[in-house]
TITI-28145 format. One record per residue: x, y, z of N, C-alpha, C in turn; residue in three letters. Coordinates in steps of 0.2 Angstrom, whole numbers, plus 2048, in hexadecimal, padded with zeros to 3 digits. Last residue first. Layout:
N
XYZXYZXYZAla
...
! end
This chain:
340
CBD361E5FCBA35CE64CB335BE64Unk
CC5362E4FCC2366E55CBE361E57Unk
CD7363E49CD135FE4BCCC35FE50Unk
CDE36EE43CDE36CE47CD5368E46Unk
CEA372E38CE536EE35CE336CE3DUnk
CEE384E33CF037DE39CEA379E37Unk
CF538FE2ECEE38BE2CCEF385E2FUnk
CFC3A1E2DCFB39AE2FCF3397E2EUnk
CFC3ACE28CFE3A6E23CFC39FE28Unk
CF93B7E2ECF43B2E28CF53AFE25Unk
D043B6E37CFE3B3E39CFB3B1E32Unk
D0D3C0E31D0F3B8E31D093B4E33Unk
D083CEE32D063C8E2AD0A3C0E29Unk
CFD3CEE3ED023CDE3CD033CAE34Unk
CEF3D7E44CF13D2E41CFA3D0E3FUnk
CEC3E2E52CEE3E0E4BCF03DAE49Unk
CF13E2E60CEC3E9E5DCE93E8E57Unk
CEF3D6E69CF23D8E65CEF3DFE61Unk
CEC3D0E7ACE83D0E74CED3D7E70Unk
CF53C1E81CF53C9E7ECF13C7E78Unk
CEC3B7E8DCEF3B7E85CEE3BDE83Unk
CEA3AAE9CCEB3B2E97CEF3B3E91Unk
CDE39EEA0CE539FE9DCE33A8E98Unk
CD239BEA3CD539EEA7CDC39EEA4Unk
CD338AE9BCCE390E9CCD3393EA2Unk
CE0387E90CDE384E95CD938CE99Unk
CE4384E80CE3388E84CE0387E89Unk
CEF374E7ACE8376E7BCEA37DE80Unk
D02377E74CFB374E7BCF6379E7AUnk
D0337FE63D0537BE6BCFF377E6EUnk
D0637BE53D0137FE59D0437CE60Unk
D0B37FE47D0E37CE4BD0C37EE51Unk
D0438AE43D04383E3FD0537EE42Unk
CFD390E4DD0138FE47D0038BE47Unk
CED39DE4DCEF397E51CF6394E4CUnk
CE63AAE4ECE73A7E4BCEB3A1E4FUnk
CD53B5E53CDB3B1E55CDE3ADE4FUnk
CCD3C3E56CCD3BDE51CD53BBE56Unk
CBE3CDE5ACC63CBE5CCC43C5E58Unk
CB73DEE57CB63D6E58CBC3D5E5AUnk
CAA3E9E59CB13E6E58CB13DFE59Unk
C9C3EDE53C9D3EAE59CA33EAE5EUnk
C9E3F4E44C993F6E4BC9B3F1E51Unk
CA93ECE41CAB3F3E3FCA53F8E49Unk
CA73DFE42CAB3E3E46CAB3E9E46Unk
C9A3E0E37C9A3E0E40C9F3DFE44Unk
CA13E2E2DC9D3E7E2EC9B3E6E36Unk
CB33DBE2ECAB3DAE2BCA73DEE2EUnk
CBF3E1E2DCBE3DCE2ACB93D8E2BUnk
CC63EEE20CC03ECE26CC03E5E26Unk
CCE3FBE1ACCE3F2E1BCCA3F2E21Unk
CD3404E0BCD0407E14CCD3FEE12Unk
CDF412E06CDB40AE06CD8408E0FUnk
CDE41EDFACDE41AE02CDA414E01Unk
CEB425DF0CE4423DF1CE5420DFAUnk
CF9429DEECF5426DE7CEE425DECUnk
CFB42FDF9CFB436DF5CF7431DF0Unk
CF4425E06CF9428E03CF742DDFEUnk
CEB41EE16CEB422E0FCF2426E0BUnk
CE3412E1ACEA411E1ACE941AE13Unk
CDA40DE27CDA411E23CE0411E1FUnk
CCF3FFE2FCD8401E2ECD7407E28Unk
CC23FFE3ACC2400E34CCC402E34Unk
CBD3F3E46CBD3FAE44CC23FBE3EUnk
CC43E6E4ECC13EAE4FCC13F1E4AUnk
CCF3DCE4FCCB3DDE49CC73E3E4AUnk
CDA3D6E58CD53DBE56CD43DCE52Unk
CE33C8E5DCE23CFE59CDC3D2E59Unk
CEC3B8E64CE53BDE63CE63C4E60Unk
CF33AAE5DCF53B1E5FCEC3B5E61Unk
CF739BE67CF239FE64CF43A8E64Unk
CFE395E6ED02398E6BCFE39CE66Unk
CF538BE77CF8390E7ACFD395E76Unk
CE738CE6CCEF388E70CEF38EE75Unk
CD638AE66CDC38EE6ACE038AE6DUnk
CD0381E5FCD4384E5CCD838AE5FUnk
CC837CE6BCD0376E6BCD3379E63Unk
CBE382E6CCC1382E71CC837EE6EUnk
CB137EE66CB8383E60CBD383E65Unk
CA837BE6DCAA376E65CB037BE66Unk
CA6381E77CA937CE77CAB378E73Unk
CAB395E74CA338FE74CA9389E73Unk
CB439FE7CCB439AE75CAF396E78Unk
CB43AEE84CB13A7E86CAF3A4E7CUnk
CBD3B9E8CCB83B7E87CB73B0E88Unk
CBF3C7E94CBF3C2E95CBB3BFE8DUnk
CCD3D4E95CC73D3E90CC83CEE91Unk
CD53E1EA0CD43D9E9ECCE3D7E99Unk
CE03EDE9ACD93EBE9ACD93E2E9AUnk
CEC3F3EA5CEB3F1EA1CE33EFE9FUnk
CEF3FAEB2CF23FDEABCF13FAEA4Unk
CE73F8EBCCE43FFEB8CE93FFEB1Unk
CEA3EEEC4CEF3F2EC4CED3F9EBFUnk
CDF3E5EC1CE03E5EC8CE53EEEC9Unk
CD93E9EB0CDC3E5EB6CDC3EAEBEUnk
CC83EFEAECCD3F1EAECD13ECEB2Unk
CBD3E4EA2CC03E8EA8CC53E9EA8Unk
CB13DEE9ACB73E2E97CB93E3E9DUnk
CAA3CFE95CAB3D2E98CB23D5E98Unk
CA73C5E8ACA43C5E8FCA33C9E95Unk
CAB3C5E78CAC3C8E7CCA73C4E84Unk
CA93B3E70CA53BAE72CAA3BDE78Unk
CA93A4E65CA73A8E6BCA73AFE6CUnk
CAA3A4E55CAB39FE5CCAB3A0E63Unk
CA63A9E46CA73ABE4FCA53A4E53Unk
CB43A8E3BCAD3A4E3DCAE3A6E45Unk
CBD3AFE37CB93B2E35CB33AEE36Unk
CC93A5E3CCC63A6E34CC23A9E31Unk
CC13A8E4BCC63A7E48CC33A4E3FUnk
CBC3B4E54CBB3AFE4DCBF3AFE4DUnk
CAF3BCE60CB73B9E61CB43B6E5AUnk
CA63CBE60CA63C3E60CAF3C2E62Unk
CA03D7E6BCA23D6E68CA43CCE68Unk
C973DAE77C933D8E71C993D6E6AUnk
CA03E0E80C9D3D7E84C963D7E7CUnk
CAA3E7E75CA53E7E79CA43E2E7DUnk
CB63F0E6DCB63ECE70CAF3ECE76Unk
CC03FCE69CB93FBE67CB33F6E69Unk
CCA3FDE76CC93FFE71CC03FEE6EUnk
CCF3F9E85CC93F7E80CC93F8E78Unk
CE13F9E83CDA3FCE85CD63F5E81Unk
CEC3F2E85CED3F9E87CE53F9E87Unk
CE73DFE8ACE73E4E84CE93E9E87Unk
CE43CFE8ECE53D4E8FCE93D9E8AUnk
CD73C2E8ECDC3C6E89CDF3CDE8CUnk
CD33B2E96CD43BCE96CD93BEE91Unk
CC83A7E91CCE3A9E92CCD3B1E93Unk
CBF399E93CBF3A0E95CC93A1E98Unk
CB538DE8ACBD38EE8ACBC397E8DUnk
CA6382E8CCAE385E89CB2388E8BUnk
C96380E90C9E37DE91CA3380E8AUnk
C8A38DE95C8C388E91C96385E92Unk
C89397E9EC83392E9CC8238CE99Unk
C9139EEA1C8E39CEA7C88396EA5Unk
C973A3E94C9A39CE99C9739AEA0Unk
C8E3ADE92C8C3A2E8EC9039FE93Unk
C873B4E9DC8B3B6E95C893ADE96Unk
C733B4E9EC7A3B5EA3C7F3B3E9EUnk
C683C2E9BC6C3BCE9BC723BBE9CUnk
C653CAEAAC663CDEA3C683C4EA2Unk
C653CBEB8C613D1EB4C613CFEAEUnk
C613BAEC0C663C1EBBC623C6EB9Unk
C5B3B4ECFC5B3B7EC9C5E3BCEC6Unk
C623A3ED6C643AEED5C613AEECEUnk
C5A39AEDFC5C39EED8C5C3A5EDAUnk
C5438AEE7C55390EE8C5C392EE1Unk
C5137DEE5C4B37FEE7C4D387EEAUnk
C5636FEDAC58374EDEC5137AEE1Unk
C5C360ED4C56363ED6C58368EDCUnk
C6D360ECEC6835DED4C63363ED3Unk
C73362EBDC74360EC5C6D35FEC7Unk
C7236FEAFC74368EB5C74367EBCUnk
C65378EABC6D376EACC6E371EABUnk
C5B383E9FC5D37DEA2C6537BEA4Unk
C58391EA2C5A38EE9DC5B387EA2Unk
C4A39BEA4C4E398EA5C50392EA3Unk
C433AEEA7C443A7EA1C4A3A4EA5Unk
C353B5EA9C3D3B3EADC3F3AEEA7Unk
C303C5EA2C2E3BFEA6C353BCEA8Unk
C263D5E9FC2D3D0EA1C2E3CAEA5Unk
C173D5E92C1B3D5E9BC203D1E9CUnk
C113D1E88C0E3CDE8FC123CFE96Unk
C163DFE7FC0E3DCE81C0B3D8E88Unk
C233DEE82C1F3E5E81C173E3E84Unk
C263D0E81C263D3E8AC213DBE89Unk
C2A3D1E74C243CEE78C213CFE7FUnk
C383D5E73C313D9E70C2C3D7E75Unk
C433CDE77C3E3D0E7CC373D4E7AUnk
C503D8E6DC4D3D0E6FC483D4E74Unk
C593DDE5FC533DEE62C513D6E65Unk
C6B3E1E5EC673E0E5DC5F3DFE5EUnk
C763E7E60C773DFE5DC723DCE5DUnk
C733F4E63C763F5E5DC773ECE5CUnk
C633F1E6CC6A3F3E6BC6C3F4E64Unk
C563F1E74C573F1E6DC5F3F4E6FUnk
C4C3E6E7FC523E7E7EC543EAE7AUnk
C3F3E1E8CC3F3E4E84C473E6E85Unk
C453D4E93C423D9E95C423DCE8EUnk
C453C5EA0C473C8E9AC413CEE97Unk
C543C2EADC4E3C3EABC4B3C7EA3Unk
C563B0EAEC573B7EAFC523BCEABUnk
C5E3A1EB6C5A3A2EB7C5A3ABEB6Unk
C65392EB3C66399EB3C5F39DEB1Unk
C6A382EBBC65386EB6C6638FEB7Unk
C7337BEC6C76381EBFC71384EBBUnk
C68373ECDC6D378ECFC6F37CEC9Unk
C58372EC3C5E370EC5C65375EC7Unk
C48376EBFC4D379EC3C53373EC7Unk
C4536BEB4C46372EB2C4D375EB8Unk
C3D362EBCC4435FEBBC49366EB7Unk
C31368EBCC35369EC2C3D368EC1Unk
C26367EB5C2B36AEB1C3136BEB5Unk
C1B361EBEC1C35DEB7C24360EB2Unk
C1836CEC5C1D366EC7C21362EC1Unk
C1C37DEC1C18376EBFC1B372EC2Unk
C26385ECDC25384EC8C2037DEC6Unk
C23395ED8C2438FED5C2438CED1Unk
C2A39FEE3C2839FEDDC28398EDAUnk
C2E3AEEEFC2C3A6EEFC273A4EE7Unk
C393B9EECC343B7EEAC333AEEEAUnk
C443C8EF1C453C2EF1C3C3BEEEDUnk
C523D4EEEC4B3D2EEDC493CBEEEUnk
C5E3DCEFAC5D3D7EF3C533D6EF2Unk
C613E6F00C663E6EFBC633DFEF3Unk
C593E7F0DC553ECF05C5C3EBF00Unk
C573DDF14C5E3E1F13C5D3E7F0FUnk
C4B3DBF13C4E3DDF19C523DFF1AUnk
C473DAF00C493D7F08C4B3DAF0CUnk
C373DEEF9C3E3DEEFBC403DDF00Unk
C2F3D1EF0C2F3D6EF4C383D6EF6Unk
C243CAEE4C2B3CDEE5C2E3D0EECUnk
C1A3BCEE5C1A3C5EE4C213C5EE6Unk
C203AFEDCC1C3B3EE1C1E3BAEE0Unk
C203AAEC9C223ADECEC1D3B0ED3Unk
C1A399EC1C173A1EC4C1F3A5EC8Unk
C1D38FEB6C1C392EBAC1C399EBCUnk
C2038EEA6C1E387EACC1F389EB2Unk
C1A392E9AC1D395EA0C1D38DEA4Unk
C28391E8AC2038CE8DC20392E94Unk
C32395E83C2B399E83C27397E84Unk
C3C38DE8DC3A38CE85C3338FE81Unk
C35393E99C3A38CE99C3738CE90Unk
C3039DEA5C3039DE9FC34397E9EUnk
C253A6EB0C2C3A1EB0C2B39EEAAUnk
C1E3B7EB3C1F3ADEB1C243ACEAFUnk
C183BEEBFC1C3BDEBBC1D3B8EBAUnk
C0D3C5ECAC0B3C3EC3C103C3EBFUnk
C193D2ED0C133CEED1C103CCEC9Unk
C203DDECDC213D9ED3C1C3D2ED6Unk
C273DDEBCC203DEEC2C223DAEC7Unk
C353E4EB7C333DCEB9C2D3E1EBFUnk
C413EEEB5C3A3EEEAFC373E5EB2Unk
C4C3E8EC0C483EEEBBC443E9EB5Unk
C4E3E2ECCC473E1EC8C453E6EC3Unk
C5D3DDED2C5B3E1ECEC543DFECCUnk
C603D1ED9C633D5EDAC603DEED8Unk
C563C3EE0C573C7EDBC5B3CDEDDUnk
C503B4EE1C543B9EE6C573BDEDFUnk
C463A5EE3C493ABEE0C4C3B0EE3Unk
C42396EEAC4339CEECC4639FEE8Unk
C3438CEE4C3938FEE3C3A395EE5Unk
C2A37CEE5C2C382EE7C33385EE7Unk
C22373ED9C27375EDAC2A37AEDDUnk
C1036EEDAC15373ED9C1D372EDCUnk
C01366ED2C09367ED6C0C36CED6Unk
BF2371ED3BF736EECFBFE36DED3Unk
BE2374ED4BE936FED6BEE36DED3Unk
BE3383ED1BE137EECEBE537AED1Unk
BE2392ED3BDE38CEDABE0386ED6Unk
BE7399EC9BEB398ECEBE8392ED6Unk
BDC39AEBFBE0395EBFBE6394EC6Unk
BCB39AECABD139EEC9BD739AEC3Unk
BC3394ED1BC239BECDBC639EECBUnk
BBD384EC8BC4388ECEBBF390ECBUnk
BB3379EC8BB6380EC2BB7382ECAUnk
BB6368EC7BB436DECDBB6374EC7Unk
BAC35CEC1BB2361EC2BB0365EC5Unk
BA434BEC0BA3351EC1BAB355EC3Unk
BA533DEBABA8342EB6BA634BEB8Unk
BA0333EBFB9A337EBDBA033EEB8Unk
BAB329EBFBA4329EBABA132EEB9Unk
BB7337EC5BB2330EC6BB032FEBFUnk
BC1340ECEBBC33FEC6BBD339EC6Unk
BC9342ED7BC4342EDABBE340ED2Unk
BD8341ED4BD333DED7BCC33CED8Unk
BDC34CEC7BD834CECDBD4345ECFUnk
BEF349EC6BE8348EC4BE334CECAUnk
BFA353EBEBF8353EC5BF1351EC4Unk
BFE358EB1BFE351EB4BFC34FEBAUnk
BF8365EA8BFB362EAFBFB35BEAFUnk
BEF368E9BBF6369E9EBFC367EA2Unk
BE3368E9BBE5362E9DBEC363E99Unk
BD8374EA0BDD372E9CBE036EE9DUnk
BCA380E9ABCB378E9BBD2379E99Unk
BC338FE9EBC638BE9BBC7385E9EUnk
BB439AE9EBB8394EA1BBB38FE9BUnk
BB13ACE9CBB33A4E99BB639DE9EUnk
BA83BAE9CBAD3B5E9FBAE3AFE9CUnk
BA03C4E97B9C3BEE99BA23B8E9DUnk
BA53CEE8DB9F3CFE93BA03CBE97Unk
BB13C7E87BB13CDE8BBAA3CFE91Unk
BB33BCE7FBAF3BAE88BAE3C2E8CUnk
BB43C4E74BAD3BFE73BAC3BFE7AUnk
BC33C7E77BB93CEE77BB63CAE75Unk
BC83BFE86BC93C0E7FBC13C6E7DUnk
BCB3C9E95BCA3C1E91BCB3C3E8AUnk
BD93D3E9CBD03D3E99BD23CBE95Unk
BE03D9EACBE03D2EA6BD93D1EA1Unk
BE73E5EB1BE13E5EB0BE03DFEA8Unk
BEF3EEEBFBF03E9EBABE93E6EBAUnk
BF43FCEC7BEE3F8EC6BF23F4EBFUnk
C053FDED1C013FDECABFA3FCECCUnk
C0A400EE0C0F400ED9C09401ED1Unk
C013FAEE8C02402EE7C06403EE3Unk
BF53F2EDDBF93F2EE2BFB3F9EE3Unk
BE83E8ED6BEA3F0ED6BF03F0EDDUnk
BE43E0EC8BE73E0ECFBE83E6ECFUnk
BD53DAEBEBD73DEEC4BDB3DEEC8Unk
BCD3D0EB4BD03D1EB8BD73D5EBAUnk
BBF3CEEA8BC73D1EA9BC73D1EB1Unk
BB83C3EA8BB73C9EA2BBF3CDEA2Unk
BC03B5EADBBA3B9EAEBBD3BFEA7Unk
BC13A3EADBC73AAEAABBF3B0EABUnk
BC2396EB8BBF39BEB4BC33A0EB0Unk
BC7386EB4BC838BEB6BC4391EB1Unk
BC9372EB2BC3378EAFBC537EEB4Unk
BD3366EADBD036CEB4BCD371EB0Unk
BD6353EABBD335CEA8BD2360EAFUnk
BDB34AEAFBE034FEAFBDD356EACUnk
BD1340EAEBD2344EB6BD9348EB6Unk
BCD33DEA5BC9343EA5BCE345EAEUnk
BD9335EA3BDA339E9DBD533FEA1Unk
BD4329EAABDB32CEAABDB334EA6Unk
BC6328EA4BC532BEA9BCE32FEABUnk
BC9322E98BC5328E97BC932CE9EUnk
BCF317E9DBD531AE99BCF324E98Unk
BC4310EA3BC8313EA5BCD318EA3Unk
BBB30DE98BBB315E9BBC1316E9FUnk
BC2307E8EBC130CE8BBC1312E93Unk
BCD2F9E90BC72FCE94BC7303E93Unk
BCD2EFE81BD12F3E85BCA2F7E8AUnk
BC82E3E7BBCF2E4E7DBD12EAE83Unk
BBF2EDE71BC12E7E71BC92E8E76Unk
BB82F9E7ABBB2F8E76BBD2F1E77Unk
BAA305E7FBAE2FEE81BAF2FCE7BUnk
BA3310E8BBA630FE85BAB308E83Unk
B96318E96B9B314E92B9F313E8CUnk
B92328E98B91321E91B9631EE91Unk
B9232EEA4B8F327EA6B8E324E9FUnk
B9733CE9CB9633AEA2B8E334EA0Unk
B99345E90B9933DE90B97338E95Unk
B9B352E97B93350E91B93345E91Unk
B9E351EA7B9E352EA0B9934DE9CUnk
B9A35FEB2B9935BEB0B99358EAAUnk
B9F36CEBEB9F36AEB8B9E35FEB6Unk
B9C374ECCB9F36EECCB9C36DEC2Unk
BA8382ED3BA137FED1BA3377ECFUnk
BAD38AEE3BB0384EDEBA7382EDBUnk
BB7396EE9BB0395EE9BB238FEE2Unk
BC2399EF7BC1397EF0BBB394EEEUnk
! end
């Protein structure tokens, strides 16, 4: 690694303030700059791709060196004289790191090389090259992250990958069109961890957030998605998660998960129904046709009621018949419950 050395315009003018000693405070501050080159464009060629990074069109001929006082990892070695070393690279830069072993099951649409780790569309780190494992069942990647952003990887953090997406509930990932699929990660709990499975896809909420996972068992799916919502009163309070077939094929188990606020409007005497898809009702005087909002009709949904006379809180891992339809004794109930 070939290193120049830089020198700043200020270097040897003192500076002195009543009270306070100017240069030290100068010199704290100049020993977290690092000066790195960025050249005209940059070239990787593997057997999978060539990947080809150009600067901006002013530095297009002529390359650029960038300054960034980003990192908290000082460099000792800035003095009075305020000489820098320009890296050639931003990856020579001393900077602490956090090492992190990745294990992947799936890399569609993810480069094996040059992927960033993402935490609140900041990156605070790089992924190593990808490579497959021995088993050839999994993928694995020595990968690390900023030190300064370390407290990030905690045992439950979630870690997946994200990629151009357009569905019927909607458009995410445009961005990756331009810069490339990168890893994003949500913050958990728990102890400072140094190994992660990466998801293909975001992982549903209950892996990521505190609530309530029931299963509804139904004759079928019907219209029914892991896009379709849960509501009660017509306010979504969580989401389908997952549709499968029970153990015994005669019934369908649908998993869902009520977000943590709303979890104490389901009892155990809570009824659940379908909402999905359009009622037509037609006679010789005319037809009456009842929806009951344009994204059940495309997604399906499910709603619940709860009585008046409600019983014991629903306890996660608890099953409850999912009904084909509402009942007309259900919308009368209105229980005044108190949510947590």
């Amino acid at each position: 690694m070939k290193r120049h050395h830089l020198q700043a315009a200020y270097a040897g003018q003192p500076i002195r303030r009543s009270g306070i000693n100017a240069n030290k405070l100068i010199i704290l501050f100049a020993k977290l700059i690092k000066f790195y080159k960025q050249g005209a464009f940059e070239a990787k060629a593997n057997i999978e791709k060539i990947s080809i990074k150009l600067a901006s069109v002013g530095n297009l001929l002529k390359g650029n060196i960038v300054l960034t006082n980003a990192f908290k990892t000082p460099d000792e070695s800035i003095n009075n004289n305020f000489k820098y070393i320009l890296y050639d690279d931003f990856d020579d830069l001393p900077i602490k790191k956090h090492s992190i072993a990745l294990t992947f099951v799936n890399i569609e649409g993810l480069s094996t090389d040059d992927v960033r780790l993402v935490y609140k569309g900041i990156q605070v780190g790089v992924v190593g090259n990808i490579t497959l494992n021995k088993n050839l069942l999994e993928f694995n990647a020595q990968s690390y992250i900023y030190d300064e952003y370390k407290d990030i990887a905690v045992s439950s953090s979630a870690f997946y990958i994200v990629k151009p997406n357009i569905s019927l509930s909607g458009v995410t990932g445009l961005d990756t069109i331009v810069k490339g699929s990168y890893i994003n990660i949500i913050q958990g709990e728990g102890s400072l961890n140094n190994s992660f499975f990466v998801h293909n896809a975001k992982p549903p909420k209950s892996r990521l957030n505190k609530g309530l996972q029931l299963t509804l068992i139904s004759q079928n799916s019907g219209s029914l998605s892991t896009s379709s919502a849960v509501y009660y009163k017509k306010i979504k309070v969580g989401e389908v998660e997952s549709i499968d077939l029970a153990s015994n094929a005669k019934f369908v188990n649908i998993k869902v998960f009520i977000e943590d606020k709303y979890k104490s409007l389901v009892r155990q005497n809570s009824e659940f129904f379908n909402v999905s898809g359009i009622d037509m009702d037609v006679s010789l005087v005319g037809a009456k046709i009842k929806a009951d909002s344009l994204n059940t009709v495309v997604f399906g949904g499910i709603s619940f009621a709860t009585p008046n006379k409600f019983g014991k809180k629903a306890y996660s891992g608890q099953d409850f018949k999912l009904h084909d339809s509402i009942k007309e004794e259900w919308e009368k109930y209105n229980p005044e419950i108190i949510m947590e």
